[in-house]
N, CA, C and O atoms as a Maestro MAE file, in Angstrom:
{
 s_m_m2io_version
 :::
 2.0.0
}

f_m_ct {
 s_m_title
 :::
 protein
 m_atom[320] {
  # First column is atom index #
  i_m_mmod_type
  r_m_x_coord
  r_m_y_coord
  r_m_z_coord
  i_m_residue_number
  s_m_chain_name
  s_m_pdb_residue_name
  s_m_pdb_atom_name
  i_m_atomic_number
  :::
  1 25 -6.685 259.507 31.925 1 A "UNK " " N  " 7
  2 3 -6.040 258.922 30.766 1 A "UNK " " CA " 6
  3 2 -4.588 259.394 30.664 1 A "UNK " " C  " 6
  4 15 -3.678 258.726 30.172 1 A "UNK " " O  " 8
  5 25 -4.464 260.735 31.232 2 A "UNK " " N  " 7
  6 3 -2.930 261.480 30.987 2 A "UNK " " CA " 6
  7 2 -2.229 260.495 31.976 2 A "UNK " " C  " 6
  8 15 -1.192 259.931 31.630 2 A "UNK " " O  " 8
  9 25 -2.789 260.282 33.209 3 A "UNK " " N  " 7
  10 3 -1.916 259.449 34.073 3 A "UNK " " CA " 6
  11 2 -1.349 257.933 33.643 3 A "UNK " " C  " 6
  12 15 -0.230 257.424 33.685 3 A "UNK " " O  " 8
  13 25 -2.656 257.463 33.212 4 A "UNK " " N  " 7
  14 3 -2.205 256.001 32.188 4 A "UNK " " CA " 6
  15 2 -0.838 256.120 31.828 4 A "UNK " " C  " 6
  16 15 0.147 255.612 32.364 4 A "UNK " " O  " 8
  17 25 -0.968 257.252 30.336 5 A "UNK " " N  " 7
  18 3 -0.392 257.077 29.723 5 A "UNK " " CA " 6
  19 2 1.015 256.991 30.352 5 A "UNK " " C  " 6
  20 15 1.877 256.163 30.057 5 A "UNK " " O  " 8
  21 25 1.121 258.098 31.376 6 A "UNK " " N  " 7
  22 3 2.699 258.517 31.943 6 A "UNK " " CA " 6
  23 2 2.897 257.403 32.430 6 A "UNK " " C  " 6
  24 15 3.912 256.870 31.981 6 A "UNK " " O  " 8
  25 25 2.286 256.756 33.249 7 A "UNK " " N  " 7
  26 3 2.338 255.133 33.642 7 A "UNK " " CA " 6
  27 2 3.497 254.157 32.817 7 A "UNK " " C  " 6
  28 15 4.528 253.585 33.169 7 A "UNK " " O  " 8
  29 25 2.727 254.296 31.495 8 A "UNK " " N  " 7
  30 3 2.813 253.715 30.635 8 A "UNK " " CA " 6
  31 2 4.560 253.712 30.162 8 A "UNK " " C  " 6
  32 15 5.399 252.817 30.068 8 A "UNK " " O  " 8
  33 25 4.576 254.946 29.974 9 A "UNK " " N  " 7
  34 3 5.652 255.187 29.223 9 A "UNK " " CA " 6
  35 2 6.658 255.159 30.583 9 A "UNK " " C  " 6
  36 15 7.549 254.393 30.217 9 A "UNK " " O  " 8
  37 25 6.919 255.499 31.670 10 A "UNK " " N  " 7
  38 3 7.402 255.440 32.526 10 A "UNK " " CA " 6
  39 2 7.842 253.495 33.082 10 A "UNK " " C  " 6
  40 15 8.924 253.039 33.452 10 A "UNK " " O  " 8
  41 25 6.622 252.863 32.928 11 A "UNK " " N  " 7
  42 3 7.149 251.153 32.568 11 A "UNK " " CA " 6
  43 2 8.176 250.600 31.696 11 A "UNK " " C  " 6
  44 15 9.122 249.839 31.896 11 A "UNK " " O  " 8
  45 25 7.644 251.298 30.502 12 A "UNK " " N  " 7
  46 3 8.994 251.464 29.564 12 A "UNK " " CA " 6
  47 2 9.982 251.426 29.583 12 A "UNK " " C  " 6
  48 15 10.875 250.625 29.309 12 A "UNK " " O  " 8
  49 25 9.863 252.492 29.985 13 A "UNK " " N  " 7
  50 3 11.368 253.355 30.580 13 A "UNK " " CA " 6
  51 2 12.150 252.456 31.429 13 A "UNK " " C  " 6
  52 15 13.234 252.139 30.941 13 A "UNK " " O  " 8
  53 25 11.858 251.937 32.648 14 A "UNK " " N  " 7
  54 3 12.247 251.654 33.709 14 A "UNK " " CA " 6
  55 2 12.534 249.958 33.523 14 A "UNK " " C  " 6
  56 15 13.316 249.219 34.121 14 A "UNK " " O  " 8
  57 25 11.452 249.658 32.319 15 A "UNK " " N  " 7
  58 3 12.104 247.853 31.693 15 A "UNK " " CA " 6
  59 2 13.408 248.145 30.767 15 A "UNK " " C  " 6
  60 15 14.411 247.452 30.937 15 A "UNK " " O  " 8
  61 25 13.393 249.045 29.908 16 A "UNK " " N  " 7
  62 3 14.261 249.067 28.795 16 A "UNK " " CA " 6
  63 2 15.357 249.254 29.872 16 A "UNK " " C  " 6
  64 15 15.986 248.223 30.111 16 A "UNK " " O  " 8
  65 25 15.697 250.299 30.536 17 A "UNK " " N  " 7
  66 3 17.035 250.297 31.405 17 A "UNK " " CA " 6
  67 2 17.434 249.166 32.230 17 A "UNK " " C  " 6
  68 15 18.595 248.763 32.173 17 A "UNK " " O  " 8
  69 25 16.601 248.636 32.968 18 A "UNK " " N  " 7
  70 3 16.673 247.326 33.540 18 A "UNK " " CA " 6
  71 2 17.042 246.185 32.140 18 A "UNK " " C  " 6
  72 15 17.729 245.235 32.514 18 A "UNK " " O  " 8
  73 25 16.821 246.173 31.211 19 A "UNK " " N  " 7
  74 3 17.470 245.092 30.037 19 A "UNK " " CA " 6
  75 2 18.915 245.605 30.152 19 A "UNK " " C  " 6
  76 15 19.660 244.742 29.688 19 A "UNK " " O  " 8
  77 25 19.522 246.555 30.540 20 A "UNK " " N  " 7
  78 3 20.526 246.487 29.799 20 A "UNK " " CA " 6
  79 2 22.163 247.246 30.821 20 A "UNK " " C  " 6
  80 15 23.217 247.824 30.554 20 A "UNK " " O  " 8
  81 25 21.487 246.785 31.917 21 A "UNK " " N  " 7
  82 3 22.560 246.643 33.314 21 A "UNK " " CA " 6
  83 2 22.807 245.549 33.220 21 A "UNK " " C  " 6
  84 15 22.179 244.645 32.669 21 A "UNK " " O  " 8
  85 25 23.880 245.542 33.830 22 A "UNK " " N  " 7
  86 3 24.625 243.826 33.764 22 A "UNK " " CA " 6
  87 2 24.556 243.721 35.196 22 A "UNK " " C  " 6
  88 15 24.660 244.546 36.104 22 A "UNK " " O  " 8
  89 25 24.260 241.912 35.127 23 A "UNK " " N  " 7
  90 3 24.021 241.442 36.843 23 A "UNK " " CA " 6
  91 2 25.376 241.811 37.858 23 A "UNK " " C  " 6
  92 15 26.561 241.732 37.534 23 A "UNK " " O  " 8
  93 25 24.808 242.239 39.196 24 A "UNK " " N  " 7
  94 3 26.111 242.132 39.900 24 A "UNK " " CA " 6
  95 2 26.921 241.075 39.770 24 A "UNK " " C  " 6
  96 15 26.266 240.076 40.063 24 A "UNK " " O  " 8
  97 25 28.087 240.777 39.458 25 A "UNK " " N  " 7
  98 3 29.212 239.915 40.082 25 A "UNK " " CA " 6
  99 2 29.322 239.563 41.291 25 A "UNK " " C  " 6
  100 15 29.502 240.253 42.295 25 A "UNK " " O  " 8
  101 25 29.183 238.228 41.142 26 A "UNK " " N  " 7
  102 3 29.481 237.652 43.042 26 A "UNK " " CA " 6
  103 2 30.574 237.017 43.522 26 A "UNK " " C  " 6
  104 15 31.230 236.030 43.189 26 A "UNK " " O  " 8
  105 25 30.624 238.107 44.693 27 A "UNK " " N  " 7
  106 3 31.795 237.544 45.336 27 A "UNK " " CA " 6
  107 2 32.607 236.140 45.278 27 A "UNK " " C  " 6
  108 15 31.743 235.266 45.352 27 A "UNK " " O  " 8
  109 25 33.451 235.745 45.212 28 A "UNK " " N  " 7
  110 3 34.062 234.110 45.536 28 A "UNK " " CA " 6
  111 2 34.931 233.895 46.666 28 A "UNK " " C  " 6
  112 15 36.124 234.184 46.578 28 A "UNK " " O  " 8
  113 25 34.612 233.582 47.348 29 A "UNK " " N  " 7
  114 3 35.371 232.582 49.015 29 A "UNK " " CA " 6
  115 2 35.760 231.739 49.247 29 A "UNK " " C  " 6
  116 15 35.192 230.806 48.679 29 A "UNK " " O  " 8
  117 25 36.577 231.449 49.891 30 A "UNK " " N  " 7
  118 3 37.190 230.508 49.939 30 A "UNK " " CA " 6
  119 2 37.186 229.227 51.098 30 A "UNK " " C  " 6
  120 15 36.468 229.598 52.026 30 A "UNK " " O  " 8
  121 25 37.589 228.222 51.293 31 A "UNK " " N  " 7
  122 3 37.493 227.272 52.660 31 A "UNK " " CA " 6
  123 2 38.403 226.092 52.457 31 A "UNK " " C  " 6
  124 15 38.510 225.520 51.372 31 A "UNK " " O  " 8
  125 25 39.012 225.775 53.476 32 A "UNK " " N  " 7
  126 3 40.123 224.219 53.291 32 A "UNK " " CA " 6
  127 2 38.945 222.772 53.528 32 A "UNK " " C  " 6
  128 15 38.150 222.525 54.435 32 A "UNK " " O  " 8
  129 25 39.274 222.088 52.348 33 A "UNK " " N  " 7
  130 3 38.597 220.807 52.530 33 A "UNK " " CA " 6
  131 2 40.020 219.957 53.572 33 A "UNK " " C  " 6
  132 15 41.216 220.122 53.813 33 A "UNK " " O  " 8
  133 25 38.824 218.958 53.933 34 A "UNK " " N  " 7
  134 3 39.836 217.642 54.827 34 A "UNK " " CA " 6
  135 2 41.060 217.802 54.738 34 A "UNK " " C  " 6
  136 15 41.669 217.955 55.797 34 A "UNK " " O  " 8
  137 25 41.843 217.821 53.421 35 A "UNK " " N  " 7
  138 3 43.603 218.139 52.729 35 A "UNK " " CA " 6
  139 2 43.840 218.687 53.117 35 A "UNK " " C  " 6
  140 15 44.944 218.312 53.514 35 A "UNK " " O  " 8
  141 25 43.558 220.168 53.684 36 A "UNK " " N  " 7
  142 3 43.594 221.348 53.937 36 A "UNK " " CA " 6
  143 2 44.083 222.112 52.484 36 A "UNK " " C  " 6
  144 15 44.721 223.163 52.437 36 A "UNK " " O  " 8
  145 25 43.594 221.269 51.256 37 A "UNK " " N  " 7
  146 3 43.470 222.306 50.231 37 A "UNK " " CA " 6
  147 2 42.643 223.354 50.030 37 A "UNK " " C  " 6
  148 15 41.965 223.535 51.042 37 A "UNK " " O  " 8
  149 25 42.316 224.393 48.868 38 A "UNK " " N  " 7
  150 3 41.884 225.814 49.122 38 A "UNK " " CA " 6
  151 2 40.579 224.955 48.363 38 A "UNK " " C  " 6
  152 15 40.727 223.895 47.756 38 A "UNK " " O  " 8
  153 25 39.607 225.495 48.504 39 A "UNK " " N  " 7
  154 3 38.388 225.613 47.799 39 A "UNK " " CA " 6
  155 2 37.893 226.561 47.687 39 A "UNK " " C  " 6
  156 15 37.738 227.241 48.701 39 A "UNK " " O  " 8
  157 25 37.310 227.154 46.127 40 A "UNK " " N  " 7
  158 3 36.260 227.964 45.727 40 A "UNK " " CA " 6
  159 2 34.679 227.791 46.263 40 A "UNK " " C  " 6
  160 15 34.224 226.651 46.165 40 A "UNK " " O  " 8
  161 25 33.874 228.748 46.778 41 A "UNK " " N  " 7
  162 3 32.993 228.892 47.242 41 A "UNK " " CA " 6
  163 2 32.134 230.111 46.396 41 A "UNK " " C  " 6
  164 15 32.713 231.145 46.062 41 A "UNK " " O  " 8
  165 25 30.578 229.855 46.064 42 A "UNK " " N  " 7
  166 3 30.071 231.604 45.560 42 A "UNK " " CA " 6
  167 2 29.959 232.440 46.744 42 A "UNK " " C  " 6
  168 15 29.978 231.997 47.892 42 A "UNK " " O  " 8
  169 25 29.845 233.639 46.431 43 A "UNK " " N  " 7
  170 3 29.631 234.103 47.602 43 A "UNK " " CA " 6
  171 2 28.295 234.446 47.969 43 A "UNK " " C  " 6
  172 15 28.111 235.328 48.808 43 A "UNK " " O  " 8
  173 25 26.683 233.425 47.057 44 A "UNK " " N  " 7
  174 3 25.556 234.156 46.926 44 A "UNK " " CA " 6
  175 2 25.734 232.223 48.158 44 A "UNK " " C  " 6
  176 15 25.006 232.283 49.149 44 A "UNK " " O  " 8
  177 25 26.112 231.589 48.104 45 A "UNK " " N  " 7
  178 3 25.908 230.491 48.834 45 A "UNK " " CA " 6
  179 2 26.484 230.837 50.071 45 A "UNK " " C  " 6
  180 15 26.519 229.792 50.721 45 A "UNK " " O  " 8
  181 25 26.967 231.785 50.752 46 A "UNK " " N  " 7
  182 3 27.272 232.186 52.101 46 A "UNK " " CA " 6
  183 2 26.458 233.131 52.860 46 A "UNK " " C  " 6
  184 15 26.170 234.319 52.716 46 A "UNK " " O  " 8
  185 25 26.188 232.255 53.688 47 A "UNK " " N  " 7
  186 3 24.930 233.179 54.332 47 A "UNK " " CA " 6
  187 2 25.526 234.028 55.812 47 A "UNK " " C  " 6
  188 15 24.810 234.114 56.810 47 A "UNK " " O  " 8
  189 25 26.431 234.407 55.774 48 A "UNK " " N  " 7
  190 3 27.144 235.223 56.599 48 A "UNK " " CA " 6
  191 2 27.042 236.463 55.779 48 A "UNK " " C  " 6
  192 15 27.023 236.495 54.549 48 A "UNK " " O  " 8
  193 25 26.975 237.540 56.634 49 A "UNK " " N  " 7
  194 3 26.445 239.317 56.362 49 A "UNK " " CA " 6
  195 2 28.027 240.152 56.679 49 A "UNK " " C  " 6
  196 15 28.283 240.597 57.798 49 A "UNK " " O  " 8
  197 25 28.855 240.249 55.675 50 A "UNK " " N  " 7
  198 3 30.160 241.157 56.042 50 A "UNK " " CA " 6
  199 2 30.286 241.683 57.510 50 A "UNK " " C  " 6
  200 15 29.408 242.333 58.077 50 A "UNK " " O  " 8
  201 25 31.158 241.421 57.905 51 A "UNK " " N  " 7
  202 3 31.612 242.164 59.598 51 A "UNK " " CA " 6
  203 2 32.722 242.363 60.097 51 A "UNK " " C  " 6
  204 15 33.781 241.962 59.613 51 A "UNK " " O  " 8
  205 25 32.594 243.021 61.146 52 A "UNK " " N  " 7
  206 3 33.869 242.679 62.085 52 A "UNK " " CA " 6
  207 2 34.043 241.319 62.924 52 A "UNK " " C  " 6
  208 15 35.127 240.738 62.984 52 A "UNK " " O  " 8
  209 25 32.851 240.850 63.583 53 A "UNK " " N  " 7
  210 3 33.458 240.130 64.774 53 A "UNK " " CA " 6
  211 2 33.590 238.517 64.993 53 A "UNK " " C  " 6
  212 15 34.357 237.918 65.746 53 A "UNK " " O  " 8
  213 25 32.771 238.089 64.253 54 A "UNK " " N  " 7
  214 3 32.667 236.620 64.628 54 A "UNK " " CA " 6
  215 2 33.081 235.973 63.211 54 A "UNK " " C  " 6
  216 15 32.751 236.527 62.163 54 A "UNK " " O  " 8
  217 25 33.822 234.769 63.230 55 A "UNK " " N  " 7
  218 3 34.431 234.232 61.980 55 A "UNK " " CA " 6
  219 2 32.842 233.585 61.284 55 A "UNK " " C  " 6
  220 15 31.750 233.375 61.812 55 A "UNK " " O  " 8
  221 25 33.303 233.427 60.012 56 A "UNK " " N  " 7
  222 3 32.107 233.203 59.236 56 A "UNK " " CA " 6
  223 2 32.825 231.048 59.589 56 A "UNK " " C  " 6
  224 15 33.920 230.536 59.821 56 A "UNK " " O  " 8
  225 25 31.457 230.560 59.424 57 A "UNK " " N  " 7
  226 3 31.356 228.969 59.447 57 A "UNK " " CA " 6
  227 2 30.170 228.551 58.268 57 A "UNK " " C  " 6
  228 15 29.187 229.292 58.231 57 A "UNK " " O  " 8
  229 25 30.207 227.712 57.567 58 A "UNK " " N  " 7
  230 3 29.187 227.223 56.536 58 A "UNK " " CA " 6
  231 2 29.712 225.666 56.742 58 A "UNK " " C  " 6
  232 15 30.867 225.266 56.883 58 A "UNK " " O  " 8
  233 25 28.307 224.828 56.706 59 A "UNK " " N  " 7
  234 3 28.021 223.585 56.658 59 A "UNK " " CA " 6
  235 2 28.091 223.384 54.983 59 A "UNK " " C  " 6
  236 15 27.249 223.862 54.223 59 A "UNK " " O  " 8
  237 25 29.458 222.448 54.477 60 A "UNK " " N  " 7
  238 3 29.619 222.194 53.078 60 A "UNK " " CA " 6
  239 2 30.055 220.600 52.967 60 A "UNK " " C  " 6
  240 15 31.057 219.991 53.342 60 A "UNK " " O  " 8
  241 25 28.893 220.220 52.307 61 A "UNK " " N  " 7
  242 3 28.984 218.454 52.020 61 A "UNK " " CA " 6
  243 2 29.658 217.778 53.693 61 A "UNK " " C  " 6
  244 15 30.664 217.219 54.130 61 A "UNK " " O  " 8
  245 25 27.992 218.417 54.280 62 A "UNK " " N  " 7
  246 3 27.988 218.049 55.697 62 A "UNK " " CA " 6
  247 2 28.981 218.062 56.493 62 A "UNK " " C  " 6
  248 15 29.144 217.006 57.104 62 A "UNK " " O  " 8
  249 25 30.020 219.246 56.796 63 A "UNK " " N  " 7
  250 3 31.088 219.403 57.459 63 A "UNK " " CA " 6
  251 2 31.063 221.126 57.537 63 A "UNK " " C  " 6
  252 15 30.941 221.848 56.547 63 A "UNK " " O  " 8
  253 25 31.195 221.566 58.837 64 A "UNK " " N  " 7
  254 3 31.302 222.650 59.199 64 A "UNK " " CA " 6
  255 2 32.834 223.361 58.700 64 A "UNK " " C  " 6
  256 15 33.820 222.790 59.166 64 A "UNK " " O  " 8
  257 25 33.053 224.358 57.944 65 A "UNK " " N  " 7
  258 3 34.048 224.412 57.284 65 A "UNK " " CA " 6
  259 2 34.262 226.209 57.775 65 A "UNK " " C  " 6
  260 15 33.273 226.934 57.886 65 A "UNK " " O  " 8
  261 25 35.455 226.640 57.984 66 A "UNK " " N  " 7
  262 3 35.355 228.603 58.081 66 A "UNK " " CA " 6
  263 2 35.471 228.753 57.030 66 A "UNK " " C  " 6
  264 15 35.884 227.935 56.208 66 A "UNK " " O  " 8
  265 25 35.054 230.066 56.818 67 A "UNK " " N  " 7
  266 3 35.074 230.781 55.176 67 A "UNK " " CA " 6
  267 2 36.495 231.904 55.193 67 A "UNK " " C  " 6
  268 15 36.957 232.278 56.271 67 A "UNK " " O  " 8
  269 25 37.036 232.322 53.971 68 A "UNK " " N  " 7
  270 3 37.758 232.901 54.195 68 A "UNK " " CA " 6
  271 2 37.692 233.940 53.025 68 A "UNK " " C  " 6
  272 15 37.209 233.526 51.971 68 A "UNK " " O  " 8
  273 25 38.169 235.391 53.088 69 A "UNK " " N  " 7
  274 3 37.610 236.238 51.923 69 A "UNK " " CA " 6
  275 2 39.193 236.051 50.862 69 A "UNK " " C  " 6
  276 15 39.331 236.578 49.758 69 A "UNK " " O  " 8
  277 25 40.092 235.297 51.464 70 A "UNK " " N  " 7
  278 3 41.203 235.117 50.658 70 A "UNK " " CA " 6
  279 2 42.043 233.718 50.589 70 A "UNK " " C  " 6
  280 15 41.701 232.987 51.519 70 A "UNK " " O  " 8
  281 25 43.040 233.138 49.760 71 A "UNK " " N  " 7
  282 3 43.279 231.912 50.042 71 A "UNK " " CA " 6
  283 2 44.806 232.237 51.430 71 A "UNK " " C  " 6
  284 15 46.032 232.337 51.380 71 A "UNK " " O  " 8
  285 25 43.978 232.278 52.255 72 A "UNK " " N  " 7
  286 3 44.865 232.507 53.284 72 A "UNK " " CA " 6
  287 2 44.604 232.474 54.896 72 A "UNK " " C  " 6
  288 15 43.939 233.451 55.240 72 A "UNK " " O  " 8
  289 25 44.892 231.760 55.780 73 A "UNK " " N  " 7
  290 3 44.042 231.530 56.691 73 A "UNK " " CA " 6
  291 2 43.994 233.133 57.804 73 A "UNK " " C  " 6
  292 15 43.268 233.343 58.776 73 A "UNK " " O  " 8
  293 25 44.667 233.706 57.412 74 A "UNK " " N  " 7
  294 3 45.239 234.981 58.181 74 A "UNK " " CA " 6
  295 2 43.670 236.334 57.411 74 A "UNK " " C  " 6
  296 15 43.428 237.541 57.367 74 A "UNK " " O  " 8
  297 25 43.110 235.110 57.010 75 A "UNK " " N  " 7
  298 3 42.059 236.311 55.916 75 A "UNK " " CA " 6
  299 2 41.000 235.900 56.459 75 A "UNK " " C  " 6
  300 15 40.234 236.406 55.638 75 A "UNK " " O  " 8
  301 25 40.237 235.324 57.272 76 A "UNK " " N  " 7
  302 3 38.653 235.126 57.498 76 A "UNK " " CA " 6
  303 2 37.252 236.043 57.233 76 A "UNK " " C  " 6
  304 15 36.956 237.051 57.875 76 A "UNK " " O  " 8
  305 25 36.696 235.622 56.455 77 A "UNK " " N  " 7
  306 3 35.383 236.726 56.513 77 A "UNK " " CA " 6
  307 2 34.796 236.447 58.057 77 A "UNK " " C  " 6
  308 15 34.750 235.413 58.724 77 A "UNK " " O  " 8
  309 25 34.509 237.370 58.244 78 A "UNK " " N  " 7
  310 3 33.535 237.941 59.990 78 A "UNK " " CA " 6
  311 2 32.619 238.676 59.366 78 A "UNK " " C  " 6
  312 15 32.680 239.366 58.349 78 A "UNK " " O  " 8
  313 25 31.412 238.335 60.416 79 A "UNK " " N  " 7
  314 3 30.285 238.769 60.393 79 A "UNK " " CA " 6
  315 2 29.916 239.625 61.764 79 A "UNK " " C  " 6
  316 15 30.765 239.450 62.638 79 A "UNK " " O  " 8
  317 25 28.836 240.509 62.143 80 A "UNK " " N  " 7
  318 3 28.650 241.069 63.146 80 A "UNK " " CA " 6
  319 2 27.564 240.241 63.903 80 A "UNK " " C  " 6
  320 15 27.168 240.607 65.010 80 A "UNK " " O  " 8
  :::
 }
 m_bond[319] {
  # First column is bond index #
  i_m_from
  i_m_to
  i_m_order
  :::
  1 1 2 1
  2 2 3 1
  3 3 4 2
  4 3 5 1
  5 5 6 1
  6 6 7 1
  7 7 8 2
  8 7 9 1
  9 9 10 1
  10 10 11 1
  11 11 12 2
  12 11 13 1
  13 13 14 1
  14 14 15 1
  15 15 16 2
  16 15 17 1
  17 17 18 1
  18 18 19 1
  19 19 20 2
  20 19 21 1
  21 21 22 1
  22 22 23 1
  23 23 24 2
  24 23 25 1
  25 25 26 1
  26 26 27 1
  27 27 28 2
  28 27 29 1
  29 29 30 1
  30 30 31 1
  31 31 32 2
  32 31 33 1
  33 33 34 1
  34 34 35 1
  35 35 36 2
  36 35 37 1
  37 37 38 1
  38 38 39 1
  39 39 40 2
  40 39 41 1
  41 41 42 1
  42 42 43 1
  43 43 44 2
  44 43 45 1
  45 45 46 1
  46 46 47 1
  47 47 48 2
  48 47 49 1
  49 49 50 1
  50 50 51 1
  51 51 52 2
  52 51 53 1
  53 53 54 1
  54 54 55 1
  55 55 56 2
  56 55 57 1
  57 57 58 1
  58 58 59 1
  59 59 60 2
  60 59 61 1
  61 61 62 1
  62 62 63 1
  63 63 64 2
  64 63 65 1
  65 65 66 1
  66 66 67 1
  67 67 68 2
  68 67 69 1
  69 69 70 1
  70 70 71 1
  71 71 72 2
  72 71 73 1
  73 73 74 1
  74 74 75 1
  75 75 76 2
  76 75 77 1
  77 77 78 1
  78 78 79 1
  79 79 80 2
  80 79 81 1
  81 81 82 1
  82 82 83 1
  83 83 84 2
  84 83 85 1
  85 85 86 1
  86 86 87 1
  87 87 88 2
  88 87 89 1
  89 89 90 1
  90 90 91 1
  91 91 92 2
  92 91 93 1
  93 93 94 1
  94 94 95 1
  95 95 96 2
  96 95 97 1
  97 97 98 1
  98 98 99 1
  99 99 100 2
  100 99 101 1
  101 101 102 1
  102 102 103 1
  103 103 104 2
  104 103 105 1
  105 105 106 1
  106 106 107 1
  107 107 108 2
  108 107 109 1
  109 109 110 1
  110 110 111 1
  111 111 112 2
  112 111 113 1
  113 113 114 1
  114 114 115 1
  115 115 116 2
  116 115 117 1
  117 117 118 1
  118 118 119 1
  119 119 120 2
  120 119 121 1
  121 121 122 1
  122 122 123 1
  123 123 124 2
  124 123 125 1
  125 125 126 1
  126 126 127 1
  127 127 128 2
  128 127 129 1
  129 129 130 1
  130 130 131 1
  131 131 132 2
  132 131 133 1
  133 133 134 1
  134 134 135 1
  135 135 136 2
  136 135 137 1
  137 137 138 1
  138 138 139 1
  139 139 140 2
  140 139 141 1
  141 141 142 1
  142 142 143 1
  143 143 144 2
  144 143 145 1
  145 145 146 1
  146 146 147 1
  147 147 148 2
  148 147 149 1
  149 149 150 1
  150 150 151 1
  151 151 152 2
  152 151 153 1
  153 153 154 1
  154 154 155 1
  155 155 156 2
  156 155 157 1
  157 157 158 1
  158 158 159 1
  159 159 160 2
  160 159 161 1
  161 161 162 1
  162 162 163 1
  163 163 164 2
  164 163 165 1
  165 165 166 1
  166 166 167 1
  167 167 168 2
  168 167 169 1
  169 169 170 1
  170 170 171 1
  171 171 172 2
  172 171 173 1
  173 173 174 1
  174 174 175 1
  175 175 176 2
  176 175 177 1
  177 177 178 1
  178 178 179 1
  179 179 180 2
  180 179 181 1
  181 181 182 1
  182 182 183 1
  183 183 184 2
  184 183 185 1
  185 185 186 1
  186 186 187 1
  187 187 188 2
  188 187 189 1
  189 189 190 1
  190 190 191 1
  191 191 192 2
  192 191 193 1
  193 193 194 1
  194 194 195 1
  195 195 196 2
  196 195 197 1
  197 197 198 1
  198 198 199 1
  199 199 200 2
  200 199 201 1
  201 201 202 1
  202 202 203 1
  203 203 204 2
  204 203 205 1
  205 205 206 1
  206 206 207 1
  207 207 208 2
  208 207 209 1
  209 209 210 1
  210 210 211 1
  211 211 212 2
  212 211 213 1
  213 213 214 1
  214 214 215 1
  215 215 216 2
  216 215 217 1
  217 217 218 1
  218 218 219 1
  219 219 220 2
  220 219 221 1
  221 221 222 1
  222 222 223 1
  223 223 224 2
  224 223 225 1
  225 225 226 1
  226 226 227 1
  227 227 228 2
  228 227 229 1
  229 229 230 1
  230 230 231 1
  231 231 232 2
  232 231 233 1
  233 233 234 1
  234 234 235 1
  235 235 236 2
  236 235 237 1
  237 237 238 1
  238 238 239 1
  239 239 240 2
  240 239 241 1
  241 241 242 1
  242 242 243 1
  243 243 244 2
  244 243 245 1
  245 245 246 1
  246 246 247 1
  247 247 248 2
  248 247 249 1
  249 249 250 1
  250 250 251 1
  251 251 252 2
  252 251 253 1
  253 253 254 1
  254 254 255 1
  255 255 256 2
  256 255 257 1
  257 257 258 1
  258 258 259 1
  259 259 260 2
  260 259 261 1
  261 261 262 1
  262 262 263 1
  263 263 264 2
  264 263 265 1
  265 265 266 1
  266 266 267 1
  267 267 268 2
  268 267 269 1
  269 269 270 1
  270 270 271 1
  271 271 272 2
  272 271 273 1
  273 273 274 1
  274 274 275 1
  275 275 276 2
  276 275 277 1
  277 277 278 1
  278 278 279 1
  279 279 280 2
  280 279 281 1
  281 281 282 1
  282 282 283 1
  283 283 284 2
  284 283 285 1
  285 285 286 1
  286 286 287 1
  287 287 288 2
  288 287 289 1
  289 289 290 1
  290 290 291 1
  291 291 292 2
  292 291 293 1
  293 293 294 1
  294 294 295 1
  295 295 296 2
  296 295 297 1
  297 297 298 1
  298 298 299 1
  299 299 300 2
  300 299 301 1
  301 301 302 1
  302 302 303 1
  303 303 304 2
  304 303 305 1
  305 305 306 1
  306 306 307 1
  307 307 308 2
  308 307 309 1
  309 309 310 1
  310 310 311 1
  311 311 312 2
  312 311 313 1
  313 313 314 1
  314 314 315 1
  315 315 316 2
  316 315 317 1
  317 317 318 1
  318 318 319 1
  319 319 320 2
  :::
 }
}
């Protein structure tokens, strides 16, 4: 019953703190449409893993597009 309880109160514990962190912030990226204007991207919709070596690419409204971590083409996110 002692274990319950610690259970118990330990659920508690561990919901009440979880209420009251704020969600991570997600990244925003960038990519040139057709214009070669800048576009906003989330960064929970990029499925490239931070890196050094290979440029990041995402398929966006069916067109293979590079990603970039800045509005600048000299900025590419890479992945390993």
């Amino acid at each position: 019953m002692k274990k319950f309880s610690l259970f118990i109160i330990a659920a508690a514990i561990a919901i009440g703190f979880s209420a009251f962190t704020s969600p991570k912030s997600s990244t925003t990226y960038y990519y040139q449409d057709s214009s070669n204007q800048w576009q906003s991207i989330d960064g929970s919709l990029v499925s490239c893993i931070p890196g050094t070596v290979n440029n990041c690419f995402e398929t966006i409204n069916g067109t293979s597009r590079q990603i970039f971590k800045s509005m600048s083409t000299s900025d590419p996110l890479k992945y390993n």
